[in-house]
C-alpha positions as CSV (number, residue, x, y, z in Angstrom):
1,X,72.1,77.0,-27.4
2,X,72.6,74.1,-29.1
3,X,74.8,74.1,-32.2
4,X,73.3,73.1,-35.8
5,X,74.7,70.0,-37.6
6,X,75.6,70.3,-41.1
7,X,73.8,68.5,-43.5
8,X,75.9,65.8,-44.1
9,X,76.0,64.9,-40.2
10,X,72.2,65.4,-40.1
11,X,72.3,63.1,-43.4
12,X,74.5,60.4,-41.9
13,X,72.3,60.2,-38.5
14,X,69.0,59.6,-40.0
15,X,70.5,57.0,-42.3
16,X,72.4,55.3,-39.3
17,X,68.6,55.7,-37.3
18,X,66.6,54.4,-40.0
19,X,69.0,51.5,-40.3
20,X,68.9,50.3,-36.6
21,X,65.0,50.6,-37.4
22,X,65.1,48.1,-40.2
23,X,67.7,45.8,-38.6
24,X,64.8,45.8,-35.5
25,X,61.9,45.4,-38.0
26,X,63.5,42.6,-39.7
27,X,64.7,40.6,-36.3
28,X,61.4,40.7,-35.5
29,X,59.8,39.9,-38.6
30,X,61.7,36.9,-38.9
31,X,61.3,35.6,-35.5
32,X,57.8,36.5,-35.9
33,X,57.5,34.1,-38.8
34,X,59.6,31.7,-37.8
35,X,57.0,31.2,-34.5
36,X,53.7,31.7,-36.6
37,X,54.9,29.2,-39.3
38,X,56.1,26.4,-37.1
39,X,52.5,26.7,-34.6
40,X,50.8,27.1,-37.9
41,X,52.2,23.8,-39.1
42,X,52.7,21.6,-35.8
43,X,49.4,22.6,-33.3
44,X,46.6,21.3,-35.8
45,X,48.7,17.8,-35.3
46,X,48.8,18.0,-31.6
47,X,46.2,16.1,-29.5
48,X,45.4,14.6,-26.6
49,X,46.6,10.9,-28.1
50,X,49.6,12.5,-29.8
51,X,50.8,13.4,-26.1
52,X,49.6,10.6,-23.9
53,X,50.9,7.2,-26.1
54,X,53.5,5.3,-27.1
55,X,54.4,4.9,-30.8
56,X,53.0,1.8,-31.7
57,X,53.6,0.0,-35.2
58,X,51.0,-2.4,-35.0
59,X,49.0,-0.5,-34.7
60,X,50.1,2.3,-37.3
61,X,49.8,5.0,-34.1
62,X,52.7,7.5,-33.1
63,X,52.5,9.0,-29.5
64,X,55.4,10.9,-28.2
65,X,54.7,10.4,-24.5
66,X,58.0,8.2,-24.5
67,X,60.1,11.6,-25.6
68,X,58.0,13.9,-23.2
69,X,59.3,11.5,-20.1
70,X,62.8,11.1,-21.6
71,X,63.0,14.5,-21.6
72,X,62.1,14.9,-18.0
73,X,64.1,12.4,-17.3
74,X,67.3,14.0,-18.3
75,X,66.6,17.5,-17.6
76,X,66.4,16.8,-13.7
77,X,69.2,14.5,-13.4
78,X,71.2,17.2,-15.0
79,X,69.9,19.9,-13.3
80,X,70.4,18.4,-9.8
81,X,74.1,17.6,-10.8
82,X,75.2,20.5,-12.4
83,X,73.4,23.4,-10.1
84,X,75.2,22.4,-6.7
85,X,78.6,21.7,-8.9
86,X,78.4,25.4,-10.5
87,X,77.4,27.1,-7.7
88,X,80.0,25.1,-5.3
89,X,82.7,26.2,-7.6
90,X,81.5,29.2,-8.4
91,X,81.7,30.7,-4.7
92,X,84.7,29.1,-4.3
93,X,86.7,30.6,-7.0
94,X,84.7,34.3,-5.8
95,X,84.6,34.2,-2.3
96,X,87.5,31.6,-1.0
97,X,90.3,31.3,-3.6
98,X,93.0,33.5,-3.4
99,X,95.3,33.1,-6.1
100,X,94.1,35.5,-8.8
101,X,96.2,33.2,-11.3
102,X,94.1,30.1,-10.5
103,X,91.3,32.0,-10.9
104,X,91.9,33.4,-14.2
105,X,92.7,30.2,-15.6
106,X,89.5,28.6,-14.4
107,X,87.7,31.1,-15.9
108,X,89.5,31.1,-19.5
109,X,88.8,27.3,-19.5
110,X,85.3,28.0,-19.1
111,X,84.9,30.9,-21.5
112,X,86.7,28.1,-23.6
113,X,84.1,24.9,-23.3
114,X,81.1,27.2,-23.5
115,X,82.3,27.7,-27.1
116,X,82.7,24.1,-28.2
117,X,80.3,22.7,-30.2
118,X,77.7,20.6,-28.2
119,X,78.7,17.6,-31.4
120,X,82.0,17.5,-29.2
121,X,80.7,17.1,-26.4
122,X,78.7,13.8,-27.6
123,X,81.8,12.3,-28.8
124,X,83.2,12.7,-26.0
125,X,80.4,11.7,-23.6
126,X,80.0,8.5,-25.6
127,X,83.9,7.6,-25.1
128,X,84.0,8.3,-21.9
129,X,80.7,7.5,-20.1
130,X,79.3,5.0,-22.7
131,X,82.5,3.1,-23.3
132,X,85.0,3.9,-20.6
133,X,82.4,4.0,-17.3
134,X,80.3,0.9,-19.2
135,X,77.3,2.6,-19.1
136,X,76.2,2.3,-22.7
137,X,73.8,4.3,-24.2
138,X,72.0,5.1,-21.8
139,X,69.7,8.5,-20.5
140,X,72.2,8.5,-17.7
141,X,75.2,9.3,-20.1
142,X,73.6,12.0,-22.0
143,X,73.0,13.9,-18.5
144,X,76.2,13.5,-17.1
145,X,77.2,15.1,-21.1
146,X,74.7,17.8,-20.5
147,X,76.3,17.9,-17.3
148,X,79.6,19.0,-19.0
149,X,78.3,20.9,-21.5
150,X,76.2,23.3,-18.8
151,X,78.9,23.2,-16.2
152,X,80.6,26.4,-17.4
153,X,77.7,28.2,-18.2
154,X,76.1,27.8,-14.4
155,X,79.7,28.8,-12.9
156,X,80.0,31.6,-15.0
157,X,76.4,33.1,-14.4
158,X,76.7,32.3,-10.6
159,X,80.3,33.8,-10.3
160,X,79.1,37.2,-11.8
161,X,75.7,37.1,-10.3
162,X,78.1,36.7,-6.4
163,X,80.2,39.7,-8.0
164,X,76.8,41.9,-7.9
165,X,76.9,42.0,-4.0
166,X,78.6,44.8,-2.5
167,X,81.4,44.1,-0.6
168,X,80.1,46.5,2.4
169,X,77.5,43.7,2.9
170,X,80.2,41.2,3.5
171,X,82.3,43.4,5.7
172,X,78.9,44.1,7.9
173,X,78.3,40.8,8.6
174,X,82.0,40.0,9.5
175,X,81.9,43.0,11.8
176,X,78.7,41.4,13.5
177,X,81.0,38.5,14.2
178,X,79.6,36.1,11.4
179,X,82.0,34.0,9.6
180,X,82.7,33.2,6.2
181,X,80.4,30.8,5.2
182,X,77.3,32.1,7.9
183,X,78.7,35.1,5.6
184,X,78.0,33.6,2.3
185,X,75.2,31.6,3.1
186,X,73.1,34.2,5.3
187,X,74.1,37.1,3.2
188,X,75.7,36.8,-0.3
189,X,73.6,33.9,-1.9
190,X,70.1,35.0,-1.2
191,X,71.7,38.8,-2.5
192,X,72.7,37.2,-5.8
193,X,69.6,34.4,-5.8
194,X,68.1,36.3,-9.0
195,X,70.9,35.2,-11.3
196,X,71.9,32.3,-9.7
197,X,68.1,31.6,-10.4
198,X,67.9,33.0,-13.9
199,X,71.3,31.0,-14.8
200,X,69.5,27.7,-13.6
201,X,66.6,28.4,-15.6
202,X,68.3,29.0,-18.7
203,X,70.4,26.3,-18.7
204,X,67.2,24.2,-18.3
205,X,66.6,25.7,-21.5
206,X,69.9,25.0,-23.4
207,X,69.1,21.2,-22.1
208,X,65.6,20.9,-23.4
209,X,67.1,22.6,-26.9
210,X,69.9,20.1,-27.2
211,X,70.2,16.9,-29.6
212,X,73.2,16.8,-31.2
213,X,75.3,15.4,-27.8
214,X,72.1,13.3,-27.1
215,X,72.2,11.5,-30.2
216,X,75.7,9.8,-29.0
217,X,74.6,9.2,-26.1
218,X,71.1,8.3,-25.2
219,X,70.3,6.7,-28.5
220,X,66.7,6.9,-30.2
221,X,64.4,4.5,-28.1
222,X,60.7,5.1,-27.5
223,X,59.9,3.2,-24.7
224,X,58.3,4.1,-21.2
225,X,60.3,2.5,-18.5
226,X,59.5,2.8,-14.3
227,X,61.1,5.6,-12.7
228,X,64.0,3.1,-11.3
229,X,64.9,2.2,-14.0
230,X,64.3,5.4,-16.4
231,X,67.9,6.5,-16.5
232,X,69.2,3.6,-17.3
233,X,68.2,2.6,-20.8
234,X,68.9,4.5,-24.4
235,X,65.9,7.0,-24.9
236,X,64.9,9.7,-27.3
237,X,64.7,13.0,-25.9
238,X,62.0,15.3,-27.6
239,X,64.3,17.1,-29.6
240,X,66.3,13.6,-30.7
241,X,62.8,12.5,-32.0
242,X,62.1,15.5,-34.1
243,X,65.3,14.5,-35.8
244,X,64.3,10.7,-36.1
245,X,60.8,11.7,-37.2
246,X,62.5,14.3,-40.0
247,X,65.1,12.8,-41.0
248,X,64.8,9.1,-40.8
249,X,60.8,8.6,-41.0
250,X,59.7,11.1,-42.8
251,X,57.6,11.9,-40.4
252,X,57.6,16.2,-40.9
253,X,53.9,16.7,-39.3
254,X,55.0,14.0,-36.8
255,X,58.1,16.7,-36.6
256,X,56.6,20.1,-36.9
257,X,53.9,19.1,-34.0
258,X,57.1,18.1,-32.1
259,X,58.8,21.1,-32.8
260,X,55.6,23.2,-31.7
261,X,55.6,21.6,-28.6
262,X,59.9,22.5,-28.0
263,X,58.5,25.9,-29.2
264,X,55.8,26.7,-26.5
265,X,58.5,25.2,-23.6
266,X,61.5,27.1,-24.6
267,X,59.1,30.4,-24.6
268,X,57.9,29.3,-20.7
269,X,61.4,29.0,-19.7
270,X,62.2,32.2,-21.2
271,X,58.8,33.9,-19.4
272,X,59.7,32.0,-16.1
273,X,63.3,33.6,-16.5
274,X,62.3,37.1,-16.9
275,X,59.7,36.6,-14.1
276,X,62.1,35.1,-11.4
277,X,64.5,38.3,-12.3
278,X,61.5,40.7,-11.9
279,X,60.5,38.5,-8.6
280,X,63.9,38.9,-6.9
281,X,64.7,42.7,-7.7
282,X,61.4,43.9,-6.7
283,X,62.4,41.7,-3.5
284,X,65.4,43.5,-2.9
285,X,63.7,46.8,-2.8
């Protein structure tokens, strides 16, 4: 039988229940608004012209197709530097280093720069890659920033996603008379593929979402360039020219159409991570 609570415990768990309700109702209201309010305000400004041309003076036009290329610029130059670098190291420091030491540290220092404001890492970036390396500002230097900035996170999400895979699996395929890295490519990466995956994905996200590094770095320009020579001039990234249409233009339909756009992408990344983790598990069984 199960015993009665007193009142007062009866009393305390229906206030401690109808609080996590409201904390719930309220999250969601306020991300609900949040998402209604900026569509509300930036999709009636969004149009076919808005998307394919270049801001023109002139001709008193604005077109953000520079930003949507900038954008897509940076994110794959980032994302095909920083996804071999994260996983390399990450299945190093799981499956090949063995001072537990070295490994710890590694992975304090990363803890570490995922915490540092992404500001920090623009000052840095434009010391370092715009100054020191001579590659002024330049789309180039904000990726290798956003290169930095992401590293830890990719490492991190890798190395815990390598830790998923039971060790039995490894010891099979060594008793088979595999080595280690038929081992870890045959058998422990497409095991752990899901987060490795997921990490990727998101990180795409934290890219597209970022402005305050970019600013140092890849400057405000809105001009379409070839694909040669894309990386190699100052851009404005979608995100950096929300801020210059906000802030320096007064530009806040310009802004909130912008902001619309970031909107719908960041909420297809987010889909497109859920449905690669859902992909892979159902996979695995």
């Amino acid at each position: 039988m199960k015993k009665k609570m007193c009142p007062a415990r009866r009393l305390y768990n229906a206030g401690m229940k109808g609080l996590m309700y409201f904390s719930a109702a309220l999250t969601g209201a306020l991300v609900l608004f949040l998402v209604i309010f900026v569509l509300v305000k930036g999709l009636p400004h969004v149009t076919w012209k808005f998307l394919t041309t270049s801001p023109s003076y002139l001709g008193d036009s604005i077109g953000i197709l520079p930003d949507i290329l900038n954008t897509v610029w940076i994110i794959l130059a980032a994302v095909v530097i920083v996804v071999p670098l994260g996983a390399g190291a990450a299945v190093y420091l799981t499956e090949y280093a063995k001072s537990h030491k070295l490994v710890s540290v590694i992975e304090y220092a990363a803890e570490t720069l995922s915490g540092i404001p992404s500001i920090i890492y623009g000052l840095v970036g434009m010391l370092f890659f715009c100054e020191m390396l001579g590659m002024q500002t330049s789309l180039l230097a904000g990726a290798l920033t956003l290169v930095v900035m992401n590293l830890p996170t990719v490492m991190r999400t890798t190395q815990e996603s390598l830790k998923t895979v039971p060790q039995s699996y490894r010891e099979g395929s060594f008793a088979l008379g595999a080595g280690k890295w038929r081992t870890i490519r045959t058998v422990v990466l497409p095991g752990c593929v899901d987060g490795v995956v997921t990490g990727c994905i998101l990180s795409v996200g934290r890219i597209l979402g970022e402005s305050a590094a970019l600013l140092f770095t890849a400057g405000f320009a809105h001009v379409v360039r070839d694909v040669a020579h894309a990386l190699f001039g100052a851009g404005a990234t979608l995100t950096v020219a929300l801020y210059v249409y906000a802030k320096e233009q007064g530009e806040f339909e310009v802004a909130f159409a912008i902001a619309a756009i970031l909107m719908l992408l960041t909420l297809a990344i987010n889909l497109a991570a859920e449905g690669c983790t859902r992909y892979f598990k159902k996979k695995k069984e």
